[in-house]
Backbone bond lengths (Angstrom), bond angles and torsions (degrees), N, CA, C in turn:
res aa  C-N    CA-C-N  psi(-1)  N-CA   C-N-CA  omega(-1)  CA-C   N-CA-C  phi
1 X - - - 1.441 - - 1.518 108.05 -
2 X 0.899 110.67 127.26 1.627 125.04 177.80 1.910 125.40 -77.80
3 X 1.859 98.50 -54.18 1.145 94.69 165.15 1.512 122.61 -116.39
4 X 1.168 142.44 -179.41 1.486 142.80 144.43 1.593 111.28 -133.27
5 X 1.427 102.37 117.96 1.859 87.62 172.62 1.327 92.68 -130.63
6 X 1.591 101.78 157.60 1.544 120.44 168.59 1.743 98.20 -135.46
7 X 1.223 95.16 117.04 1.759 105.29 163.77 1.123 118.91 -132.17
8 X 1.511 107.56 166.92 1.461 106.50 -149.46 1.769 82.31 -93.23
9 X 1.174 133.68 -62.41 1.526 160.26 -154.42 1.419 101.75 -80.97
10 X 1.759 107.16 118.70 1.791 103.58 172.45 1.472 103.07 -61.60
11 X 1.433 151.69 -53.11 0.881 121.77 -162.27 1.617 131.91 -95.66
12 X 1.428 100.72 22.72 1.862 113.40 163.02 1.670 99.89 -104.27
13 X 1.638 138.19 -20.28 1.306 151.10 147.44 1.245 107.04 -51.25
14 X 1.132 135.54 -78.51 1.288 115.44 179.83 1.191 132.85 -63.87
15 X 1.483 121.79 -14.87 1.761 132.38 -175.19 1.742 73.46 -66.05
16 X 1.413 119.88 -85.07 1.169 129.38 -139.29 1.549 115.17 -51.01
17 X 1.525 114.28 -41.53 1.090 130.85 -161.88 2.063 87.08 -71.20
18 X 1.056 124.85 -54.94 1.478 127.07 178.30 1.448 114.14 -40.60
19 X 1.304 114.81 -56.28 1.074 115.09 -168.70 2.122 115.15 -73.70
20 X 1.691 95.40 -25.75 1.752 110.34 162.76 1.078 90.07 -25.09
21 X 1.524 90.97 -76.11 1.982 121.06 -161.33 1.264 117.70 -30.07
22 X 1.460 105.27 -45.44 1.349 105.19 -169.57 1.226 121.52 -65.29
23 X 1.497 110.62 -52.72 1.689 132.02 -179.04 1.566 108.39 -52.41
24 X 1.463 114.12 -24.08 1.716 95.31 -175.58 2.114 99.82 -68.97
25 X 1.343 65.24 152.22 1.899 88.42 -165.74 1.987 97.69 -61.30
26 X 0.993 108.13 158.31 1.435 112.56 177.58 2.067 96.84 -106.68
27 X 1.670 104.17 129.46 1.318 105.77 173.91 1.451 127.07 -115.12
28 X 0.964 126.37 151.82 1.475 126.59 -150.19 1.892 108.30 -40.05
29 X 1.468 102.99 -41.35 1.499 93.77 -163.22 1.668 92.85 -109.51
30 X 1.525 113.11 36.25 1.633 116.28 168.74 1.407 98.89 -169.88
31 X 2.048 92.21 100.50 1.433 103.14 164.02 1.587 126.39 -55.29
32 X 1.146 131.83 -137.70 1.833 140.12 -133.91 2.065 77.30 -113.03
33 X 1.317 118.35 -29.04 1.373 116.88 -167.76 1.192 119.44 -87.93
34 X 1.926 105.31 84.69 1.591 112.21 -177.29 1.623 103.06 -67.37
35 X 1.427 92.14 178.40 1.526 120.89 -175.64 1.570 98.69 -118.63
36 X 1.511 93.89 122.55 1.926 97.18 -173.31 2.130 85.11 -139.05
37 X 1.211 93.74 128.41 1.661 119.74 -179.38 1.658 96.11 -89.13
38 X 0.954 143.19 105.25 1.790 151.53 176.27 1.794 98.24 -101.48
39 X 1.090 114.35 112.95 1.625 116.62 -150.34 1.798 82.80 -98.67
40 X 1.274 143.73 -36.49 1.325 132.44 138.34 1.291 128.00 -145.47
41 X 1.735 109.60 -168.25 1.239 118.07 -159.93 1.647 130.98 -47.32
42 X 1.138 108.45 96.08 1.977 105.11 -171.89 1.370 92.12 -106.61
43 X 1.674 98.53 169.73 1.494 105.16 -167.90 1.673 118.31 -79.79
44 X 1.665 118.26 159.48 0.858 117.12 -147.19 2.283 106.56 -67.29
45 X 1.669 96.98 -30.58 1.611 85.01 161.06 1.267 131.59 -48.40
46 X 1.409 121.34 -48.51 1.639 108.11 166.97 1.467 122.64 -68.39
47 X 1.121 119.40 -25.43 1.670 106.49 161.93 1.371 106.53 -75.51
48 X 0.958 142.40 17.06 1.809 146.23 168.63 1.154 96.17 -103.54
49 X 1.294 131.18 -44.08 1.872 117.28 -170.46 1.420 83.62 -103.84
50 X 1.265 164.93 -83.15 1.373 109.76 -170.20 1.483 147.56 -12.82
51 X 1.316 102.52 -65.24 1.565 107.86 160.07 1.348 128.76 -23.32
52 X 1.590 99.19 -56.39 1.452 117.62 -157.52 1.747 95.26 -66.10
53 X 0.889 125.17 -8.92 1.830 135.39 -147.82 2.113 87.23 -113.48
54 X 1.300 110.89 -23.23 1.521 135.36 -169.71 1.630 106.32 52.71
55 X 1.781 84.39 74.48 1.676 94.95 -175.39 1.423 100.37 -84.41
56 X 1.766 126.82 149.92 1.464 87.73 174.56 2.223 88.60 -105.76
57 X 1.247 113.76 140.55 1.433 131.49 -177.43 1.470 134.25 -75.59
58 X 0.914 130.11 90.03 1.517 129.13 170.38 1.694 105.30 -89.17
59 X 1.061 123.06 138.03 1.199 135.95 -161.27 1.635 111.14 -145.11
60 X 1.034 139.73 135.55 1.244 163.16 156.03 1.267 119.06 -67.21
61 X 1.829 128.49 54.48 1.477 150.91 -178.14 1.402 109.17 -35.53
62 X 1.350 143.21 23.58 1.592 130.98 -166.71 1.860 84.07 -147.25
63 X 1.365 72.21 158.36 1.722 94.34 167.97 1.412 126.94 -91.97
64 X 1.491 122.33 -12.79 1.074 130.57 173.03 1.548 113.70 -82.18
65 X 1.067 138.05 149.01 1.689 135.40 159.42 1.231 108.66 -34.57
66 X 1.930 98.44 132.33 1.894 121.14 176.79 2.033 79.30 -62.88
67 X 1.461 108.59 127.49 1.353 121.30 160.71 1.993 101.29 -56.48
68 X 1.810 125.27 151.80 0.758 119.41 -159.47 1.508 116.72 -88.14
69 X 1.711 112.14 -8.79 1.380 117.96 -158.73 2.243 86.39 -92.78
70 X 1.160 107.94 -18.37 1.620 118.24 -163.88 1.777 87.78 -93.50
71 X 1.020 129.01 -41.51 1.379 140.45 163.76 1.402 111.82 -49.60
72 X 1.127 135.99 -73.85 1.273 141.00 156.39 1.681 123.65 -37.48
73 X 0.962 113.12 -27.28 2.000 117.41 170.65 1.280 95.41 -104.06
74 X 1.201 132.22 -7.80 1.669 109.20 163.53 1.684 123.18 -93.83
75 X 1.485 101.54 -22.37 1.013 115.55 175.93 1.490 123.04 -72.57
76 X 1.633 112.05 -28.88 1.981 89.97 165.88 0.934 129.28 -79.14
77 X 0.887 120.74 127.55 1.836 153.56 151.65 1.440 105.07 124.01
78 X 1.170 128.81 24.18 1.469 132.30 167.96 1.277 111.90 -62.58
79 X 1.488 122.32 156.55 1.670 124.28 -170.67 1.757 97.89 -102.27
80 X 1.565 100.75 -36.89 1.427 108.59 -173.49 1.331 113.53 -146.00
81 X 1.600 112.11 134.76 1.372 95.19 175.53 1.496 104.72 -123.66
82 X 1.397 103.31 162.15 1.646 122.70 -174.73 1.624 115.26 -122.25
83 X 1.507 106.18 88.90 1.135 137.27 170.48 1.144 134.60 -55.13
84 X 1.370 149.11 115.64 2.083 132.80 138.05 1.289 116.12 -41.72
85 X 0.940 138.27 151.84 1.450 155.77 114.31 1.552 99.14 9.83
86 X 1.594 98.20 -68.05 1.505 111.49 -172.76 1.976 123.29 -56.36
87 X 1.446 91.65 -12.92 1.936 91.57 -165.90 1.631 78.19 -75.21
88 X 1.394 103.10 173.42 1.300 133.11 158.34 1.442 110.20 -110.27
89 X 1.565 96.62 121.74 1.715 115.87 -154.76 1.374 89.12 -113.96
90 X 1.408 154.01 115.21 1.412 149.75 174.95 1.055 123.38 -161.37
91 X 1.393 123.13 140.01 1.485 123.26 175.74 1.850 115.69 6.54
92 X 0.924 115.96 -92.69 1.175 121.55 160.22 1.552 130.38 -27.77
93 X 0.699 112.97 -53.18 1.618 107.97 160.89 2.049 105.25 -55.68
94 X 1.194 94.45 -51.35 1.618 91.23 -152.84 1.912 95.27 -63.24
95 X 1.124 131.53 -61.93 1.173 149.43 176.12 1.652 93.70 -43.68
96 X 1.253 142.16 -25.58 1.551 125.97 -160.97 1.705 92.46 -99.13
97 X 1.455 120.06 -22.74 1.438 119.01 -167.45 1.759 84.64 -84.79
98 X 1.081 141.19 -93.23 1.347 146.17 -166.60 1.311 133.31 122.82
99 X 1.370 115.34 -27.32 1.654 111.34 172.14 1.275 97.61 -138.11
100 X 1.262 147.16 29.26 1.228 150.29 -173.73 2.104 104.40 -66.77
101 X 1.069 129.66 130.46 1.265 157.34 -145.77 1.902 116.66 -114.40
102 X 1.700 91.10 -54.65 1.293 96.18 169.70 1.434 107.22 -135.63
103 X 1.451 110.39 138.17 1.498 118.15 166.70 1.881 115.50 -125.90
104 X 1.697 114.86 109.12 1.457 129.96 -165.54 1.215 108.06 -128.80
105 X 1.189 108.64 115.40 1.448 120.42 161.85 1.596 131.01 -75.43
C-alpha cells in the first residue's frame, strides 16, 4: 500500500485522496483508469475530482452500510478504496482485495 489518509474535511479528503490516485503508476495491461470501491454515498464534488484523476467508480448507491460479504467481492482488484469510519477495514479485507494502492477513510 502506498497511501493511507484520514481527514477530517471532504474537501482536504478528496484533494488528497485524488492526487493518491493519481501517482499510482499506470501498468501495461491497466491504463491511467484506476479502480476506486466508494463503500457509500459522498457528495457529488468528490465523485467529480475523482473523475477528473479518470478514476473509473464503483460506488455503494444506499445510505445504509455496503453489507461486508458485498464489500469484500467488490473489493478485489481495486487500486483504492474509499471507506467510513464505520466499514470494518482488517487483515482480511486488505489481503482479499490484492493490489489495492490507496486506502482513505
Amino acid at each position: 500500500m502506498q497511501y493511507l489518509c484520514k481527514i477530517s474535511s471532504h474537501a482536504q479528503h478528496f484533494s488528497i485522496l485524488t492526487r493518491a490516485i493519481h501517482h499510482i503508476p499506470a501498468t501495461a495491461n491497466m491504463a491511467r483508469n484506476h479502480q476506486v470501491l466508494v463503500t457509500r454515498k459522498i457528495p457529488q464534488s468528490g465523485l467529480t475530482l475523482l473523475n477528473s484523476v479518470g478514476a473509473k467508480i464503483t460506488q455503494w448507491d444506499r445510505d445504509d452500510p455496503i453489507p461486508r460479504d458485498v464489500m469484500m467481492e467488490k473489493a478485489r482488484g481495486m487500486d483504492a478504496l474509499f471507506v467510513l469510519l464505520t466499514d470494518k477495514v482488517d487483515k482480511e479485507l486488505l489481503d482479499h482485495c490484492g493490489r489495492y494502492s490507496v486506502l482513505s477513510t
